[in-house]
C-alpha positions in Angstrom: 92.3 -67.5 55.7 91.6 -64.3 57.8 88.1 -66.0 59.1 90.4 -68.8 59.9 92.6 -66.6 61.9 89.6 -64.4 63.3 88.1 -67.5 64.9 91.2 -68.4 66.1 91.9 -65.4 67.7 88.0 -64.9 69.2 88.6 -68.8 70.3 91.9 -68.0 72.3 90.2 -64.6 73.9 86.9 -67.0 75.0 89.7 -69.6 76.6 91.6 -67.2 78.6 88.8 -65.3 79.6 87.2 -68.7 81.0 90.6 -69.2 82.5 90.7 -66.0 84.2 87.2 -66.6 85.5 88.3 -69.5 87.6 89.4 -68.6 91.3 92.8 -70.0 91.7 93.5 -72.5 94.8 96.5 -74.4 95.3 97.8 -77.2 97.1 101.9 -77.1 98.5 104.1 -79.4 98.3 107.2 -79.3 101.0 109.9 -81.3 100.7 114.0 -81.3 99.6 114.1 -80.5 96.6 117.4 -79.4 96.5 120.6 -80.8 98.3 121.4 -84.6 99.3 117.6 -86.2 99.7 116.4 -84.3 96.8 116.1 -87.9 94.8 112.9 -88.5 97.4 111.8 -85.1 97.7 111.1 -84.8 94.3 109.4 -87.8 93.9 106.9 -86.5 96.1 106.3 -82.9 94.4 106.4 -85.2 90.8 103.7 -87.3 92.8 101.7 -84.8 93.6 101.5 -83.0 90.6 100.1 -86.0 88.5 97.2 -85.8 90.9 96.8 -82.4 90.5 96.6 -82.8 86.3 94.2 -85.2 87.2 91.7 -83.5 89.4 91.9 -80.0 87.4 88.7 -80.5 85.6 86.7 -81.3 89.1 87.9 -78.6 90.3 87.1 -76.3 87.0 83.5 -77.8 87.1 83.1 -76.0 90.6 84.7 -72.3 88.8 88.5 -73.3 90.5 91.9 -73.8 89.0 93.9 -76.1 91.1 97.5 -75.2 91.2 100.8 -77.1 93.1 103.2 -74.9 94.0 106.7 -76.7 95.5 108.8 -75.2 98.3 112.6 -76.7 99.4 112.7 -77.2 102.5 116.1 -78.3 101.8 115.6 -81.4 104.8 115.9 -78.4 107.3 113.4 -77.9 109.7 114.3 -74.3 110.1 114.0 -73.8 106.5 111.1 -75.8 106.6 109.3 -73.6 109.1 110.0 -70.8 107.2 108.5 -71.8 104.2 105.5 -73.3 106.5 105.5 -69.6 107.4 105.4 -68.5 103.3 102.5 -71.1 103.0 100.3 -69.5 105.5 101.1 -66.1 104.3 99.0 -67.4 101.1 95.8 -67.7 101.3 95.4 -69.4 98.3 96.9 -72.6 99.4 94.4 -74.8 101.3 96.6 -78.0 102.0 100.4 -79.3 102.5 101.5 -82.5 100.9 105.0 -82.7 102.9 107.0 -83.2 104.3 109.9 -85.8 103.6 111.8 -85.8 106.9 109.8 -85.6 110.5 112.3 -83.8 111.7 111.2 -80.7 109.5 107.2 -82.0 109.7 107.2 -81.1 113.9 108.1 -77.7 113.4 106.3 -77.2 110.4 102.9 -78.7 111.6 103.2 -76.2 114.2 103.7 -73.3 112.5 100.8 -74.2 110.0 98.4 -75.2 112.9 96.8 -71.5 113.6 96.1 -71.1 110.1 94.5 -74.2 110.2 96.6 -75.6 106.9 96.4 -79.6 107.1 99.2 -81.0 105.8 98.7 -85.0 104.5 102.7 -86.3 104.8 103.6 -89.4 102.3 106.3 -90.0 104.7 106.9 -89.2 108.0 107.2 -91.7 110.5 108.7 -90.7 113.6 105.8 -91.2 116.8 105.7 -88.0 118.0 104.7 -86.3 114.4 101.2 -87.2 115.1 101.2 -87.8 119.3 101.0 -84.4 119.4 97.6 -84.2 118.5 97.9 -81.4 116.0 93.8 -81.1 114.2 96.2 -79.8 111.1 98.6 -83.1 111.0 97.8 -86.3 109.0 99.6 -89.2 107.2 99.1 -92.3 105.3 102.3 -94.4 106.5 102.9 -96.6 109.3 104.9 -95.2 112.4 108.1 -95.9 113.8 106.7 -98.0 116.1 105.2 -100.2 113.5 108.6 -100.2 111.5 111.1 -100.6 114.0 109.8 -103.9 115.8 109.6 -105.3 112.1 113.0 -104.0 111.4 113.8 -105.8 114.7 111.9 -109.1 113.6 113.4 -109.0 110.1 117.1 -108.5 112.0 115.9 -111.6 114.6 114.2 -114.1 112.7 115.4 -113.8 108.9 119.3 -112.5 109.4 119.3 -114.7 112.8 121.0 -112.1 114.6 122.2 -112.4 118.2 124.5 -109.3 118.2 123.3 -106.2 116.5 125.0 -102.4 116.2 122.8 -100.0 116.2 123.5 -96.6 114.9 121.0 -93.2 114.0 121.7 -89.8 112.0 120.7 -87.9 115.1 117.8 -86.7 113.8 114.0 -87.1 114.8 113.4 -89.6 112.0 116.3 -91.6 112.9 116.7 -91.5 116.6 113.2 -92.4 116.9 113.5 -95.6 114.5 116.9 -96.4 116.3 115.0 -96.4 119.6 111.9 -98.7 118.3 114.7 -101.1 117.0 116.8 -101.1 120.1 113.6 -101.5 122.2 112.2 -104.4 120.3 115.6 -106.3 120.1 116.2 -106.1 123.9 112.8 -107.9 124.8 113.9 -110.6 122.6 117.2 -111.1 124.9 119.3 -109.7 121.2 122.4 -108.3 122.3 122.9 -104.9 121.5 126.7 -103.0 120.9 125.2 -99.5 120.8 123.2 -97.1 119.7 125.5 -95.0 118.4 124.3 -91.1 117.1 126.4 -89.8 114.3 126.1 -86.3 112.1 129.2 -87.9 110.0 128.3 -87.9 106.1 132.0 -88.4 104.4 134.4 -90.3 107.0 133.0 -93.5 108.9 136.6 -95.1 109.6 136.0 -94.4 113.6 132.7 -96.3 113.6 134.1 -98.9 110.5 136.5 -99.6 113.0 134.5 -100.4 116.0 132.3 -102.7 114.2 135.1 -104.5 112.8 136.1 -104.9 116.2 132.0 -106.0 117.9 131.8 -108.4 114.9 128.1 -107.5 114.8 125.6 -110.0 113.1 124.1 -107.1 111.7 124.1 -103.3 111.7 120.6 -101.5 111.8 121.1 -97.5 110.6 118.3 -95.3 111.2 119.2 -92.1 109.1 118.5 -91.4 105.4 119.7 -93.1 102.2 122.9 -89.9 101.0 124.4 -90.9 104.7 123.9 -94.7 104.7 125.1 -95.3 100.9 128.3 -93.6 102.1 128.7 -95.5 105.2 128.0 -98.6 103.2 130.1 -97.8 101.1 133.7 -97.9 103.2 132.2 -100.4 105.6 132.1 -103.2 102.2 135.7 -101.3 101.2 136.6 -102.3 104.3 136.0 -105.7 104.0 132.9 -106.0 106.2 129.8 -107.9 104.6 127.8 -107.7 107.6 124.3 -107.0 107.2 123.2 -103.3 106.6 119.3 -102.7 107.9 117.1 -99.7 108.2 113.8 -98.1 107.8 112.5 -96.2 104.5 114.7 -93.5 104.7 117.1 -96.0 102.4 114.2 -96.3 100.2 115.8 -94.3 97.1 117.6 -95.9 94.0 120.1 -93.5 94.9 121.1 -95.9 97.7 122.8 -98.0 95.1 124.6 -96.0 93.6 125.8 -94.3 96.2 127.0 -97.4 97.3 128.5 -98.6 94.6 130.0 -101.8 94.1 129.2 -102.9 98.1 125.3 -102.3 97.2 124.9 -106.1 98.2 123.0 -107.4 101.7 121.2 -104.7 102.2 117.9 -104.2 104.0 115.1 -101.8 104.5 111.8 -101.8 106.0 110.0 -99.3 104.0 106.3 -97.4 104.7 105.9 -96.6 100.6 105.6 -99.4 98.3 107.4 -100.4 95.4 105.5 -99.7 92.3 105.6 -103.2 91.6 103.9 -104.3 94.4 101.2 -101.5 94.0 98.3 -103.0 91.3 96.8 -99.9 90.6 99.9 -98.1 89.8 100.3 -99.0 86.3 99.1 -96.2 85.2 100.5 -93.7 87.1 103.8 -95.2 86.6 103.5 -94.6 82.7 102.0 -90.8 83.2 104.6 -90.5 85.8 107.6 -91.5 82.9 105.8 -89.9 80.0 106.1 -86.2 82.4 108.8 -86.7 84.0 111.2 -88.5 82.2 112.2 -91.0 84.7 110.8 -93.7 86.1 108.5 -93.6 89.4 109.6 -94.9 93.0 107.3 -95.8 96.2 107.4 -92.2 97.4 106.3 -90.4 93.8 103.5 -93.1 94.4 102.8 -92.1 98.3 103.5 -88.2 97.0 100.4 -88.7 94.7 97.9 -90.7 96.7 99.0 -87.8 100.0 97.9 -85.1 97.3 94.6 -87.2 96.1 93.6 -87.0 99.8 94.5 -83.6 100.2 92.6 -82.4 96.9 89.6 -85.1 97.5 89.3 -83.3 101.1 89.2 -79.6 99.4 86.7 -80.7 96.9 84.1 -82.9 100.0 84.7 -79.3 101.9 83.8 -77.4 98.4 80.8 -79.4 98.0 79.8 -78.5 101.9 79.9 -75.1 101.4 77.7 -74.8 98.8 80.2 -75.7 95.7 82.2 -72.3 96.7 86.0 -72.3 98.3 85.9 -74.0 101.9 87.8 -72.5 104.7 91.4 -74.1 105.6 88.9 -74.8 108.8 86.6 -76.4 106.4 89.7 -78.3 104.5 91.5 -79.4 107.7 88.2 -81.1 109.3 87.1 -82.5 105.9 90.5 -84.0 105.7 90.6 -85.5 109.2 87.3 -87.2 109.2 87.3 -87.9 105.6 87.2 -91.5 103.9 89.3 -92.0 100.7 88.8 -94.6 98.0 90.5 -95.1 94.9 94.6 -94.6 96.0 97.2 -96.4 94.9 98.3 -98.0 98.6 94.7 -99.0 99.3 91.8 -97.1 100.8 92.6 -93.9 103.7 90.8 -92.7 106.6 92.1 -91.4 109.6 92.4 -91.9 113.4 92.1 -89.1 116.2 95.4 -88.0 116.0 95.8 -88.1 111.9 97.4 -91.9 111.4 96.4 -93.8 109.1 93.4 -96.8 110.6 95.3 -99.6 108.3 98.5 -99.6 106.4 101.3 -102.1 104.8 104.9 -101.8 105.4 107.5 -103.4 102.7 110.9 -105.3 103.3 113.2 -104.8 100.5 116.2 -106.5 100.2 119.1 -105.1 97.6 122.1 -107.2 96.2 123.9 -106.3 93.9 122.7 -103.3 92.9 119.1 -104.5 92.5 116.5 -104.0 94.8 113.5 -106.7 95.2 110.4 -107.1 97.1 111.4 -109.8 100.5 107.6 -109.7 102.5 104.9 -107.2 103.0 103.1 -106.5 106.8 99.7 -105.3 107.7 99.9 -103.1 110.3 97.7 -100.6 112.3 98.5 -97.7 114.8 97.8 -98.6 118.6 95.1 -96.1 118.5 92.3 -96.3 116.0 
């Protein structure tokens, strides 16, 4: 019994003196992971750390212990930049996988960009997150002005609409989809009401009213799903069935919910698959469940294939610099001009300006509740 316990105890001295041999590196995550959009933001950071259990040992093999380390940026792009700010303080953490929101992803790509920390977003889609140019910024979703015209097309040639009321949450993200929308619908001679800005989360009466009065065909909402499931909400209590469409800031089960019992003709173009429609998810769906207790949605799916890049690009930069820790320098480049095989949402590579060469963007339709695949688009940024 005491040898027993002797090896025991000489086995568990051996492990954590292999463990503290490692160098520690970590990757971020930065997203809401508290407050109304934390049903998304967490999916990402869940995401992300399944692909971090899963690369450990590649990166143990080269004397490193990978790490995730989550910060809130609460949907706030000044809280945002200030954690952006906490990220570069650490020199430990070679890559972002964030953010949720582009509205926080501008300012936060900026103040990462002179330390050289790349971020790889699951999410943002608003034009001018990559236009910019940033060497630091990447992502592997369509833009805005890939999901608005389909949002538009969807709206003309599968609602029929000839009279569509257009509103946005007056955020980057939103405005930005709103315009694309409005933009495509007006070369197709579609009448639109409006385009209508509005910060409003609990009373929509004002604009309920209006629409009542337009008689709209349909209503496209460019904003995010804790906002829309509301406005949903009081426009169905209101007795208004029109058609609800927006972009994949609705893309949260949370949407239903929120929207209770007038969850019903309800549309979104979304940049992050359904698991369902993803083949090679089955098994990250189960790992996903087995950790975390709930099942995974398109963005926990997008939040792990943004951190395989990110880790796949620290390891190709590793391997470059002799099998030792790369520079963020080293990370950021290898990142950019890096080809990625083996994600979920196909193969990644990256343009110039950090979009992704070739994507897919989803239409899902909910009714009653229940959300279901409607079509799937190829699509590719104008500039390759």
């Amino acid at each position: 019994m005491k040898k027993f316990t002797l090896g025991l105890g000489v086995l568990a001295t051996l492990a954590l003196g292999n463990a503290s041999a490692l160098t520690t590196v970590r990757i971020a995550s930065l997203t809401p992971l508290s407050g109304g959009q934390s049903d998304l933001g967490n999916q990402i950071k869940n995401g992300a750390q399944i692909a971090v259990t899963e690369y450990k040992a590649q990166f143990a093999r080269l004397g490193m212990d990978i790490q995730l380390i989550g910060y809130d940026d609460q949907a706030d792009p000044a809280t945002g930049t200030a954690a952006a700010r906490k990220i570069a303080a650490d020199k430990n953490i070679l890559a972002v996988v964030g953010t949720l929101n582009s509205g926080v992803a501008i300012p936060s790509s900026e103040a990462l960009k002179a330390s050289h920390v790349a971020l790889v977003s699951p999410a943002n889609t608003a034009n001018q997150v990559t236009d910019r140019g940033l060497p630091n910024m990447n992502r592997i979703v369509a833009r805005d002005d890939s999901q608005g015209p389909a949002g538009a097309n969807f709206i003309m040639n599968n609602l029929k609409g000839k009279k569509v009321y257009i509103l946005n949450d007056k955020t980057a993200y939103g405005e930005g989809l709103a315009k694309e929308v409005d933009k495509a619908l007006r070369a197709k001679g579609v009448q639109v009401v409006t385009n209508e800005g509005t910060e409003e989360k609990s009373d929509f009466s004002s604009i309920v009213s209006k629409i009542k009065l337009q008689k709209p065909d349909a209503i496209y909402f460019g904003g995010i799903y804790n906002q829309i499931g509301v406005f949903i909400k009081q426009l169905r209590e209101a007795g208004i069935d029109t058609p609800v469409v927006g972009g994949d800031g609705m893309d949260s089960s949370e949407l239903a919910v929120i929207a209770g019992k007038g969850a019903g003709n309800i549309y979104f173009t979304t940049v992050a698959a359904p698991i369902e429609a993803l083949p090679a998810a089955k098994t990250f769906a189960a790992n996903y469940l087995k950790t975390f207790k709930k099942p995974a949605q398109g963005f926990g799916a997008f939040g792990y294939d943004a951190a395989k890049v990110a880790l796949q690009g620290i390891l190709n930069a590793a391997k470059a610099n002799g099998n030792k820790v790369p520079s963020r320098t080293q990370v950021e480049t290898a990142i950019r001009k890096g080809s990625f095989t083996g994600l979920l949402s196909g193969n990644v590579s990256f343009n110039s300006v950090g979009d992704r060469k070739a994507g897919t963007l989803y239409v899902m339709s909910v009714q009653g509740g229940k959300y279901k695949l409607a079509s799937s688009i190829p699509v590719k940024p104008a500039r390759q």
